[in-house]
C-alpha positions in Angstrom: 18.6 2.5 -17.3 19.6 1.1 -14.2 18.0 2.4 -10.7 19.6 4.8 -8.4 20.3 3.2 -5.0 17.7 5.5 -3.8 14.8 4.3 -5.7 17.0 0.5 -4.8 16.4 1.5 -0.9 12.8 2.7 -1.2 12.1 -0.8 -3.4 13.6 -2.6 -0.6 11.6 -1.1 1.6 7.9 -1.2 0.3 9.4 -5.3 0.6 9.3 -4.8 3.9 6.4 -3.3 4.2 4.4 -5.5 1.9 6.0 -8.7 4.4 4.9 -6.8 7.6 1.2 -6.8 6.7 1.4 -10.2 5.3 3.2 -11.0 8.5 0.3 -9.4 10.6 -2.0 -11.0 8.6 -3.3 -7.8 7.1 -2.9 -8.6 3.2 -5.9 -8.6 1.1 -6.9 -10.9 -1.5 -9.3 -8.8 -2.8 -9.0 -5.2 -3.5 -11.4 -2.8 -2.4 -14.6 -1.5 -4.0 -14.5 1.6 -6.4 -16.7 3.0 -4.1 -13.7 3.1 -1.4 -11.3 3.4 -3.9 -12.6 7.1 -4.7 -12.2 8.3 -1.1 -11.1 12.1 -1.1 -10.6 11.9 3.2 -7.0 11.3 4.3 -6.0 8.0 3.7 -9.2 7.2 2.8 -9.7 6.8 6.0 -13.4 7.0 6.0 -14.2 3.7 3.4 -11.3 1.5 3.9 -8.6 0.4 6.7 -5.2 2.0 7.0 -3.8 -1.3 6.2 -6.2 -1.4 3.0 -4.8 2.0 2.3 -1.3 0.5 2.8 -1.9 -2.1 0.0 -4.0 -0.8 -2.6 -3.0 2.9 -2.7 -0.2 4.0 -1.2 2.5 0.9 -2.3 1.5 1.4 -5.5 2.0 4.9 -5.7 5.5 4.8 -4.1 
């Protein structure tokens, strides 16, 4: 089934994002804890980095 040009946008976007914090030298290797992971405060703000957040829950998400 082939993509709608909005899902082909929003792809090509969360590129860009993705090269922006590798860019800024904000792309992890390693993926944070479970502990983090399981963060109920807005963009888990209290266990990891918005950047973390960026990587490891939000990009995925989308």
């Amino acid at each position: 089934m082939p993509c709608s040009e909005q899902e082909v946008q929003i792809q090509r976007l969360l590129n860009r994002l993705e090269s922006a914090l590798k860019t800024a030298e904000q792309w992890s290797s390693t993926s944070p804890s479970s502990w983090a992971m399981e963060s109920e405060a807005p963009f888990a703000c209290d266990r990891m980095s918005f950047a973390q957040w960026l990587q490891f829950i939000f990009i995925p998400k989308m």
